[in-house]
N, CA, C and O atoms as a Tripos MOL2 file, in Angstrom:
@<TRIPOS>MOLECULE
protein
  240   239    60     0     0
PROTEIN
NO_CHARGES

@<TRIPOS>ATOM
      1 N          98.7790  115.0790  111.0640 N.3       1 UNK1
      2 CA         99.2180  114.9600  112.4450 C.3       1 UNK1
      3 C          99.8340  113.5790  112.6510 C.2       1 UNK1
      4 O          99.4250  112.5080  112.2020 O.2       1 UNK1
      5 N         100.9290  113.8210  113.4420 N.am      2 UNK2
      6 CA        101.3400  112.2110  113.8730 C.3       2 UNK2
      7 C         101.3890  111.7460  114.7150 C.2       2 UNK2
      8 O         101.6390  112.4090  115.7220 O.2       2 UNK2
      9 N         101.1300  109.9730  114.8360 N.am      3 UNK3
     10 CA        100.8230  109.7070  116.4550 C.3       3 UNK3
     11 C         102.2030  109.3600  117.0230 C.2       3 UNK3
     12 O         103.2290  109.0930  116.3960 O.2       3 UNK3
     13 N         101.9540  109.4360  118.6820 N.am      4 UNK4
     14 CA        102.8740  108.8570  118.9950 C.3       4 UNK4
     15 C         103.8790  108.2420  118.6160 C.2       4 UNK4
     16 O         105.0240  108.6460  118.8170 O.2       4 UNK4
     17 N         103.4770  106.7890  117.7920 N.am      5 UNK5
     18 CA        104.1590  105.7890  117.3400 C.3       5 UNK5
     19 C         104.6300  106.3430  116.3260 C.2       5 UNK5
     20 O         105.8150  106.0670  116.1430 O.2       5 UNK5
     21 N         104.0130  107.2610  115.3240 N.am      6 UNK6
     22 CA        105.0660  107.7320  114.2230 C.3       6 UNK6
     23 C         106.2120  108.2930  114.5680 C.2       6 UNK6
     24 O         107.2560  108.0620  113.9570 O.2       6 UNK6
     25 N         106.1260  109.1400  115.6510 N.am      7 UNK7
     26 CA        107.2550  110.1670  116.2100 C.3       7 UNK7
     27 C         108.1150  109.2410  116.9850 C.2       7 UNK7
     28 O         109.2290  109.6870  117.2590 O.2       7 UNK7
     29 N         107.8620  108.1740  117.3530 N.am      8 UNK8
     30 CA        108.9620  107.1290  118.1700 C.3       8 UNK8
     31 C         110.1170  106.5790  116.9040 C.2       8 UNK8
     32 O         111.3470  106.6010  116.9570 O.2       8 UNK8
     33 N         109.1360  106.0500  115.6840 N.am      9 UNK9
     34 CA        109.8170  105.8650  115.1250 C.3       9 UNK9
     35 C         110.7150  106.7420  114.1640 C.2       9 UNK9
     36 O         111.8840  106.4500  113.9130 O.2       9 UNK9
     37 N         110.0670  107.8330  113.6550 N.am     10 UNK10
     38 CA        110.9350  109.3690  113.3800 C.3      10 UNK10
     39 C         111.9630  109.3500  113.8220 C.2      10 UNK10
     40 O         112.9610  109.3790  113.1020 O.2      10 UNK10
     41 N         112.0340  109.2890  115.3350 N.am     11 UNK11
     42 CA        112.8670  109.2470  115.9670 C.3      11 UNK11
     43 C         114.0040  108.6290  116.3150 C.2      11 UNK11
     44 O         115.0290  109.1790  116.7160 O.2      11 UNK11
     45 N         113.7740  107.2060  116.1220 N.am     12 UNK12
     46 CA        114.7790  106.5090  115.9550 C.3      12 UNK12
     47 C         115.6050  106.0360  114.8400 C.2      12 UNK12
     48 O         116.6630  105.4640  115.1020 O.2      12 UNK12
     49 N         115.1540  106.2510  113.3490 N.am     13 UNK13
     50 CA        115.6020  106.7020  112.5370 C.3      13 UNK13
     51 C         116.5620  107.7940  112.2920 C.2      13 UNK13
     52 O         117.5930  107.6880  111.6270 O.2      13 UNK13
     53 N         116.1450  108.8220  112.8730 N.am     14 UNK14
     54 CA        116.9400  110.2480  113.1770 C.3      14 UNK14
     55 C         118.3870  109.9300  113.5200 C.2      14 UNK14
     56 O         119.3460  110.4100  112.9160 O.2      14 UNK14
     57 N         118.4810  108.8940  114.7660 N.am     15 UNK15
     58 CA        119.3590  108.6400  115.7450 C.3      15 UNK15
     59 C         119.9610  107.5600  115.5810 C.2      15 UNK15
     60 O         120.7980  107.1540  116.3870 O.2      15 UNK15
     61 N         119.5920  106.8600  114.3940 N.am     16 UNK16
     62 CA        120.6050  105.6680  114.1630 C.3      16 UNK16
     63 C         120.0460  104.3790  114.6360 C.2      16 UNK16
     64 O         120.4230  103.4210  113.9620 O.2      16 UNK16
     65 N         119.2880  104.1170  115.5660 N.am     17 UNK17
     66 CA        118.9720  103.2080  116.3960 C.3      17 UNK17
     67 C         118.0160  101.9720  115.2030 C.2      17 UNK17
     68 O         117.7870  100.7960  115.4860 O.2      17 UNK17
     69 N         117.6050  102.6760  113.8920 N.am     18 UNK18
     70 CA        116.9340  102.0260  112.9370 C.3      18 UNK18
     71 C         117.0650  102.5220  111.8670 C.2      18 UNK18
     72 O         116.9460  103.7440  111.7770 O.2      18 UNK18
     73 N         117.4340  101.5070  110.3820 N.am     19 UNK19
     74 CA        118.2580  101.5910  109.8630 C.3      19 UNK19
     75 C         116.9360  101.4390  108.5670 C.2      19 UNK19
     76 O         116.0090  100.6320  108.6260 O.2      19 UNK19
     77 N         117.1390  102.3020  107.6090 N.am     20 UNK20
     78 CA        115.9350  102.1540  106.0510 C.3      20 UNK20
     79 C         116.1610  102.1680  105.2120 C.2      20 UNK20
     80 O         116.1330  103.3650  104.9290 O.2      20 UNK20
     81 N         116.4100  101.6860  104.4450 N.am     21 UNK21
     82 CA        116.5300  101.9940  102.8900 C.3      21 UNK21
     83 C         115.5710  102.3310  102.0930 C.2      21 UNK21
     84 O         114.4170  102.1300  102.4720 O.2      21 UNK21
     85 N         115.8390  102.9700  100.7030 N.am     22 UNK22
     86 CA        114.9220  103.3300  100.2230 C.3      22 UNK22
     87 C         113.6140  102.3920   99.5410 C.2      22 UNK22
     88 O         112.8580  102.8890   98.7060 O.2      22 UNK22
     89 N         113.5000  101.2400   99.9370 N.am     23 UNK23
     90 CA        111.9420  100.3740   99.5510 C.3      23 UNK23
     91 C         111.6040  100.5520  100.7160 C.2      23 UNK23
     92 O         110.5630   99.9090  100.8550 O.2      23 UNK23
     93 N         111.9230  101.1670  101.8770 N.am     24 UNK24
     94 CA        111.3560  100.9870  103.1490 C.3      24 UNK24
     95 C         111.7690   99.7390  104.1420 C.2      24 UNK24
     96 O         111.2290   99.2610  105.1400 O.2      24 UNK24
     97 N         112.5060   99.5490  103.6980 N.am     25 UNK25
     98 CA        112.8200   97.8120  104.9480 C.3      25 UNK25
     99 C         113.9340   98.3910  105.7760 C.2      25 UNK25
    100 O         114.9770   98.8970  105.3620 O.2      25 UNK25
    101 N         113.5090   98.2200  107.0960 N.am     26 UNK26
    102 CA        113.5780   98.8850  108.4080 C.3      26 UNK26
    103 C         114.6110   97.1880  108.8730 C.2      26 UNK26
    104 O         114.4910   96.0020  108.5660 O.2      26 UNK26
    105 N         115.5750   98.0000  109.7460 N.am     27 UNK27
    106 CA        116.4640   96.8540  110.7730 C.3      27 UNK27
    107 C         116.6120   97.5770  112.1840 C.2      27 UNK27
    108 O         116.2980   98.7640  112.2750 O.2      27 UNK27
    109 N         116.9730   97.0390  113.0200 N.am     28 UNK28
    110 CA        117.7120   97.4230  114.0310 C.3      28 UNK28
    111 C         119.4660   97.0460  113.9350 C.2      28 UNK28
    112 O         120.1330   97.2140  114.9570 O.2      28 UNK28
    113 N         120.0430   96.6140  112.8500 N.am     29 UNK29
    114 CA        121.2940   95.3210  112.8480 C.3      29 UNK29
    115 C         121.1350   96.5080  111.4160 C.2      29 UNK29
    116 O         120.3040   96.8310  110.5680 O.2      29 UNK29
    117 N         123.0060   96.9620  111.9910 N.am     30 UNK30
    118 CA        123.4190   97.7400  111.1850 C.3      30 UNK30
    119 C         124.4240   96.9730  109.8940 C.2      30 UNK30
    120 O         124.5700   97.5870  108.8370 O.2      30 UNK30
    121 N         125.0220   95.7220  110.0780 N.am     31 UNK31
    122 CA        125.1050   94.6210  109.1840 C.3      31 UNK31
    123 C         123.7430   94.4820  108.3790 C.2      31 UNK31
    124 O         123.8930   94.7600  107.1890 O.2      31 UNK31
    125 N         123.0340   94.2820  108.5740 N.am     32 UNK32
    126 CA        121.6030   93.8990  107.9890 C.3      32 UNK32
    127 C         121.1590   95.4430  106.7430 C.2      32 UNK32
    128 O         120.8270   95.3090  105.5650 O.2      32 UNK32
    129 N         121.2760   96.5140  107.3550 N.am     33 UNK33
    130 CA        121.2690   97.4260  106.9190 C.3      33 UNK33
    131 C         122.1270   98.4570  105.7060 C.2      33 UNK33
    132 O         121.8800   99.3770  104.9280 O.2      33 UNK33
    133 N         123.2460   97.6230  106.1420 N.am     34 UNK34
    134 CA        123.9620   97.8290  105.2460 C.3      34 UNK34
    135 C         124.0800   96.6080  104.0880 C.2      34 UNK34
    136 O         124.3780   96.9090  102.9320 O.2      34 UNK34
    137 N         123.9520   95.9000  104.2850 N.am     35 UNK35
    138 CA        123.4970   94.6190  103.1800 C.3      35 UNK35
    139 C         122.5980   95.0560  102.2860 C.2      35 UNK35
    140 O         122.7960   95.0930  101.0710 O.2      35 UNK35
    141 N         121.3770   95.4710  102.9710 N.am     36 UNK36
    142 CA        119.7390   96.0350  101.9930 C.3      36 UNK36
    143 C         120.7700   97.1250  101.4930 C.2      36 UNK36
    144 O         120.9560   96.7870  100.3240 O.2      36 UNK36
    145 N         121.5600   98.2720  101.7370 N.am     37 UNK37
    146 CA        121.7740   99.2080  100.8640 C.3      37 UNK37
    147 C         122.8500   99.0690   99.7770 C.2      37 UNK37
    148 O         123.0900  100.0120   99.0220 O.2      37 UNK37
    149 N         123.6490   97.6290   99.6760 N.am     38 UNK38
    150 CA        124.3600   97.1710   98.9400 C.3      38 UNK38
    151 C         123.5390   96.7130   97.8800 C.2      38 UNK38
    152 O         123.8980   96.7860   96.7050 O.2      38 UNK38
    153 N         122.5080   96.2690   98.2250 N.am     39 UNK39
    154 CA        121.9400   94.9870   97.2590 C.3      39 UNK39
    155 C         120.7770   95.7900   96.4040 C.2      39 UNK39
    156 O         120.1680   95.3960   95.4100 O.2      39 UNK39
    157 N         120.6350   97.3750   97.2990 N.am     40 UNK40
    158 CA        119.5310   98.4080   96.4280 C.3      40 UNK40
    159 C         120.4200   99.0040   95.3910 C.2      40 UNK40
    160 O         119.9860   99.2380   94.2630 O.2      40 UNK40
    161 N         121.9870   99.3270   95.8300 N.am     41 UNK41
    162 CA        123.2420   99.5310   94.9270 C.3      41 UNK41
    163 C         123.3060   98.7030   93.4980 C.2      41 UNK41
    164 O         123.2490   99.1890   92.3690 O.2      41 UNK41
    165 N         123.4520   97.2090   93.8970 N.am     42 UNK42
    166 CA        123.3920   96.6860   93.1150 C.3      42 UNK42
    167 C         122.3860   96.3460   91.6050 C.2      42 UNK42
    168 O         122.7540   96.0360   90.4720 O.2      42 UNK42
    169 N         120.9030   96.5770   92.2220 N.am     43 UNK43
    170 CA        119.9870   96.7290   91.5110 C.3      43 UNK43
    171 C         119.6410   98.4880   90.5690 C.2      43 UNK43
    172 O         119.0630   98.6530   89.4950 O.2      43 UNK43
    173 N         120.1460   99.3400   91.3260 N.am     44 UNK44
    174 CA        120.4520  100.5060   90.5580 C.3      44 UNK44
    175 C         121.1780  100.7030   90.0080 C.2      44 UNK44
    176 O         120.8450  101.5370   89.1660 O.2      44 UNK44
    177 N         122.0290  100.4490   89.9360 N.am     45 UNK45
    178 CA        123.5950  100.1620   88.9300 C.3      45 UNK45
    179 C         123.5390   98.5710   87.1880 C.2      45 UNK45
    180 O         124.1840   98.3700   86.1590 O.2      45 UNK45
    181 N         122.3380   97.9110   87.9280 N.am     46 UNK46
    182 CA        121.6540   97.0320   86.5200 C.3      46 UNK46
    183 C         120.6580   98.0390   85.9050 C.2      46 UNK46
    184 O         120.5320   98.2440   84.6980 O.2      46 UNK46
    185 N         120.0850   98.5380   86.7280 N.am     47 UNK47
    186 CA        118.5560   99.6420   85.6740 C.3      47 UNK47
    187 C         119.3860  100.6620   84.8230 C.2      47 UNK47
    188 O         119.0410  101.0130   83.6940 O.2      47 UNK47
    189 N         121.0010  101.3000   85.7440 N.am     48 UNK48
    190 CA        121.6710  102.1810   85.0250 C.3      48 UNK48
    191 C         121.7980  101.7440   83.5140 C.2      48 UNK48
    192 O         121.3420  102.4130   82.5880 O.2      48 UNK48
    193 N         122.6190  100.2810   83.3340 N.am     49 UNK49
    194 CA        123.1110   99.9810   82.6290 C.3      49 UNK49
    195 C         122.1450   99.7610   81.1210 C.2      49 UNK49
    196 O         122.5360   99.7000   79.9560 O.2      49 UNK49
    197 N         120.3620   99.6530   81.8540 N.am     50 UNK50
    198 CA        119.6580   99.5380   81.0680 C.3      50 UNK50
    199 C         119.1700  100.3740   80.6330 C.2      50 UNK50
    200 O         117.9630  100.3000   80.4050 O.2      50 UNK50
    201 N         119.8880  101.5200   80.3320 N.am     51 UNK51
    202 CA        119.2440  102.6420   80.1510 C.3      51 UNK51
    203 C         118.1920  103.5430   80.9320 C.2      51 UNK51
    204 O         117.7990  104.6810   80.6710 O.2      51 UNK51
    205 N         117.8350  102.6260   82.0390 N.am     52 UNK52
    206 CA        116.4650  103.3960   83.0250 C.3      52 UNK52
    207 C         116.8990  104.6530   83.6600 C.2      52 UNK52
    208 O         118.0790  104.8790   83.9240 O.2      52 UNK52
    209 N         116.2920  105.1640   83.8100 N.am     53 UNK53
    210 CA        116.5770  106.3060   84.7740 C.3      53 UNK53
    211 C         115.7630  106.5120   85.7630 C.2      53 UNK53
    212 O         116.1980  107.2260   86.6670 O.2      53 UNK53
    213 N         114.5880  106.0510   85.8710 N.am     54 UNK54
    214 CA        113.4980  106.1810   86.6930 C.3      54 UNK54
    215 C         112.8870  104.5060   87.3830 C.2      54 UNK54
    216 O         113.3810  103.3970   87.5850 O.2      54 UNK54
    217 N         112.3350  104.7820   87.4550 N.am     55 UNK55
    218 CA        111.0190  103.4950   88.0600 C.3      55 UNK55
    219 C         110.9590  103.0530   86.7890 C.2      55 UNK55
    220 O         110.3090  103.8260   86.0860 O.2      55 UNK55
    221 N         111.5260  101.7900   86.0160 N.am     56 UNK56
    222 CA        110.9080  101.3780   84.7610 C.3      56 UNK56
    223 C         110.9480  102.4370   83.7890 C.2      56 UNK56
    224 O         110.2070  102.1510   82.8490 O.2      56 UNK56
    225 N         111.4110  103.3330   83.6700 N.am     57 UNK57
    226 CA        111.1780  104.5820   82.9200 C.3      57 UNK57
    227 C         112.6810  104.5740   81.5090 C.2      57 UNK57
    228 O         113.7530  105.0770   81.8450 O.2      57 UNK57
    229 N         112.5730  104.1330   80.4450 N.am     58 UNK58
    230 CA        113.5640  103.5810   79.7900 C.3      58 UNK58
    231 C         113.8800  105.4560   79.4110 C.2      58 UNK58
    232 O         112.9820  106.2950   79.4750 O.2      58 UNK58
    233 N         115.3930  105.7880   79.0160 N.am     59 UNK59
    234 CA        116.2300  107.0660   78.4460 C.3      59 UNK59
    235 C         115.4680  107.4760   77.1710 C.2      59 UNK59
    236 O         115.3440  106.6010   76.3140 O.2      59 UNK59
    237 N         115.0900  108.3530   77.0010 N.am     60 UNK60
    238 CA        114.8670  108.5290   75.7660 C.3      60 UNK60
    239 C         116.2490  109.4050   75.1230 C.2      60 UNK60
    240 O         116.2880  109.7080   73.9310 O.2      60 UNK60
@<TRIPOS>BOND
     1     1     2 1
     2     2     3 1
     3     3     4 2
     4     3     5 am
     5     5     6 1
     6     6     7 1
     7     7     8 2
     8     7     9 am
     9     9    10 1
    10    10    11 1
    11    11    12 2
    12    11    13 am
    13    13    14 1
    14    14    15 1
    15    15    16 2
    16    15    17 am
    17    17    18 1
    18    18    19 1
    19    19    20 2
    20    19    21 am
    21    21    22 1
    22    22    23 1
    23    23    24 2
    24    23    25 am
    25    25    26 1
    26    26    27 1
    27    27    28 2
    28    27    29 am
    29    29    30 1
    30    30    31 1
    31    31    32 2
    32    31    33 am
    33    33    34 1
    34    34    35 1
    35    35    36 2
    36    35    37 am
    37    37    38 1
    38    38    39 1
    39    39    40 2
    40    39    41 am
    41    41    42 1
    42    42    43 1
    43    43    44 2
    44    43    45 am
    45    45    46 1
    46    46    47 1
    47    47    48 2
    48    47    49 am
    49    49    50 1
    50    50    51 1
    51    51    52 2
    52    51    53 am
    53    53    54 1
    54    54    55 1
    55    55    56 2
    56    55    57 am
    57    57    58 1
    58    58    59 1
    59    59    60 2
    60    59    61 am
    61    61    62 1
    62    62    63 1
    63    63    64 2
    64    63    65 am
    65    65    66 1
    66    66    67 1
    67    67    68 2
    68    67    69 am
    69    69    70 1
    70    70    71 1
    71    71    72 2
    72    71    73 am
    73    73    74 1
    74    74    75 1
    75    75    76 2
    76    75    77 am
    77    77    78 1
    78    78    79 1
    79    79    80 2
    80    79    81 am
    81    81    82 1
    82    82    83 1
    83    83    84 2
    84    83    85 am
    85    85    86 1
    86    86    87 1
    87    87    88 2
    88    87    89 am
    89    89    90 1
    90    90    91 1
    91    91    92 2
    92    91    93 am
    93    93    94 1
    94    94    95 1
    95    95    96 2
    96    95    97 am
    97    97    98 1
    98    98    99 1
    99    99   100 2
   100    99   101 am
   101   101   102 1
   102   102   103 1
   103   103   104 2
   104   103   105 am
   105   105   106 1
   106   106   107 1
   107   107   108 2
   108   107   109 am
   109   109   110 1
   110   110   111 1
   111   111   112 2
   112   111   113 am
   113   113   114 1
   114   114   115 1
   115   115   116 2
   116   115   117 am
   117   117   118 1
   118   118   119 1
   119   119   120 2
   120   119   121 am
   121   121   122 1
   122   122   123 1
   123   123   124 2
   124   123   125 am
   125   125   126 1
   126   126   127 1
   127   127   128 2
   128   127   129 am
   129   129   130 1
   130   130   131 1
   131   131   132 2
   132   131   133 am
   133   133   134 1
   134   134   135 1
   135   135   136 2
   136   135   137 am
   137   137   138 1
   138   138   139 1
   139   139   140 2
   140   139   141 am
   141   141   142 1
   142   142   143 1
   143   143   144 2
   144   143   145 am
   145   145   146 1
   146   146   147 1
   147   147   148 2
   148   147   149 am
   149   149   150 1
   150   150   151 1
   151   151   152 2
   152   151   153 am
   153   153   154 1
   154   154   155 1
   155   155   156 2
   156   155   157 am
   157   157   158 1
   158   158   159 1
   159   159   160 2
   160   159   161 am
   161   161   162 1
   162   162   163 1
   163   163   164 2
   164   163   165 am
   165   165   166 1
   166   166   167 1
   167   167   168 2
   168   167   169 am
   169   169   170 1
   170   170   171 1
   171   171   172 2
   172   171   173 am
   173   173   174 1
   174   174   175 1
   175   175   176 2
   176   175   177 am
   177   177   178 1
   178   178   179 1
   179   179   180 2
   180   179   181 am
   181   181   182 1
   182   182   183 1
   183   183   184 2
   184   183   185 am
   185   185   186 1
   186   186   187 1
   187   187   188 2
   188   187   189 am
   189   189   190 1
   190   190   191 1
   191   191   192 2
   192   191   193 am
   193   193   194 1
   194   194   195 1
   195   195   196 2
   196   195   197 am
   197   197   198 1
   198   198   199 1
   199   199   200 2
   200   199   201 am
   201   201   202 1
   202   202   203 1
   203   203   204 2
   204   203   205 am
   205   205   206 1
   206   206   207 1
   207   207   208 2
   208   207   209 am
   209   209   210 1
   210   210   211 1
   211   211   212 2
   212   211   213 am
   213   213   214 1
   214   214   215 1
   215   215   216 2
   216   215   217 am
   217   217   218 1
   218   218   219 1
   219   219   220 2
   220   219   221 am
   221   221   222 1
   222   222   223 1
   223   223   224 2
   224   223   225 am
   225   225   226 1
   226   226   227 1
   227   227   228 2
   228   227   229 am
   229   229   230 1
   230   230   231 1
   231   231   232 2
   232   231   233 am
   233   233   234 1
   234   234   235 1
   235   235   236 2
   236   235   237 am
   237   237   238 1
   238   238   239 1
   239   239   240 2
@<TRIPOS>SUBSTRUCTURE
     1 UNK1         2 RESIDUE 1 A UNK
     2 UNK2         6 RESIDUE 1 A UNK
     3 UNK3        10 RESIDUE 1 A UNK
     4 UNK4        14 RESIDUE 1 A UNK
     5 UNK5        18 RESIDUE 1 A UNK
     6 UNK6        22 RESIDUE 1 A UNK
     7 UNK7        26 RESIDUE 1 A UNK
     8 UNK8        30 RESIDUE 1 A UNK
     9 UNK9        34 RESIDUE 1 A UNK
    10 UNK10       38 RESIDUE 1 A UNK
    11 UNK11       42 RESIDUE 1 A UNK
    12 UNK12       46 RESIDUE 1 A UNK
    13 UNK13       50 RESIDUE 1 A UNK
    14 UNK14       54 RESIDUE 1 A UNK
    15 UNK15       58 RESIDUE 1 A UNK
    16 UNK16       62 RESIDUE 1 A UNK
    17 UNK17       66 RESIDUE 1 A UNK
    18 UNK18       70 RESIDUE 1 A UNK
    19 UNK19       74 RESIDUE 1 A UNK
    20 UNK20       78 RESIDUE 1 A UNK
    21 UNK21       82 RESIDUE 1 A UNK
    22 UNK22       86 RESIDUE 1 A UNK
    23 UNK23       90 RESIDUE 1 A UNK
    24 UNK24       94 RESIDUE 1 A UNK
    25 UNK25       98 RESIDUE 1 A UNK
    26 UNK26      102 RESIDUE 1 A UNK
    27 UNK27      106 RESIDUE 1 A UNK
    28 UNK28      110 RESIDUE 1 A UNK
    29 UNK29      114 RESIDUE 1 A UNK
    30 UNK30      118 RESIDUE 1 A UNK
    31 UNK31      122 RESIDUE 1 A UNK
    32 UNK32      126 RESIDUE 1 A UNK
    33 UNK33      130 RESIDUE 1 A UNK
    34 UNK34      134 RESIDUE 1 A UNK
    35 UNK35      138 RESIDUE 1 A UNK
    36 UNK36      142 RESIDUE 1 A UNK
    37 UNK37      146 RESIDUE 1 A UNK
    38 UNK38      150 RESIDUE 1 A UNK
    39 UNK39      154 RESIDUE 1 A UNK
    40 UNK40      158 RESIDUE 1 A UNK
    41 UNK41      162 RESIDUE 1 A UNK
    42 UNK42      166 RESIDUE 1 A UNK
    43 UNK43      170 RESIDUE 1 A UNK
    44 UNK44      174 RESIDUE 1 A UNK
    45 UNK45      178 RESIDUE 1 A UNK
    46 UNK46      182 RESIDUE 1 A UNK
    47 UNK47      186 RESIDUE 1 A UNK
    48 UNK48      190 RESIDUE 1 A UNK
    49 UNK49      194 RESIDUE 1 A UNK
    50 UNK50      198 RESIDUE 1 A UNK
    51 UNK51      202 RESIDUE 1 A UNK
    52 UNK52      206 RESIDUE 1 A UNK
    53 UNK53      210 RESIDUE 1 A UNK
    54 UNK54      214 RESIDUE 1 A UNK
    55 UNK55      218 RESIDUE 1 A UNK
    56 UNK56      222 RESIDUE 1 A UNK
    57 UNK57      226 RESIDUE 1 A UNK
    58 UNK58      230 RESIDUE 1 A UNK
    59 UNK59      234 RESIDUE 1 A UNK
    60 UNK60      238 RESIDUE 1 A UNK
């Protein structure tokens, strides 16, 4: 079940008003938001190169 406060924020997520990337770091500042998803870009595109495919998880 979720409280209130989960569903506020559900919600504003939904609608743009708050912005997440995938480690979870939350903005209201869609500059800001788009920065964290450049810089999660950037760090997935080095694990690519290292063969990772996963969390630390090297290609076999």
């Amino acid at each position: 079940m979720t409280t209130p406060e989960q569903s506020q924020q559900e919600r504003a997520l939904e609608t743009g008003a708050v912005y997440q990337d995938a480690e979870g770091r939350r903005t209201t500042d869609p500059g800001s938001g788009a920065a964290n998803a450049d810089s999660e870009a950037d760090r997935n595109a080095e694990h690519l190169k290292r063969g990772e495919v996963g969390p630390r998880v090297p290609e076999e």
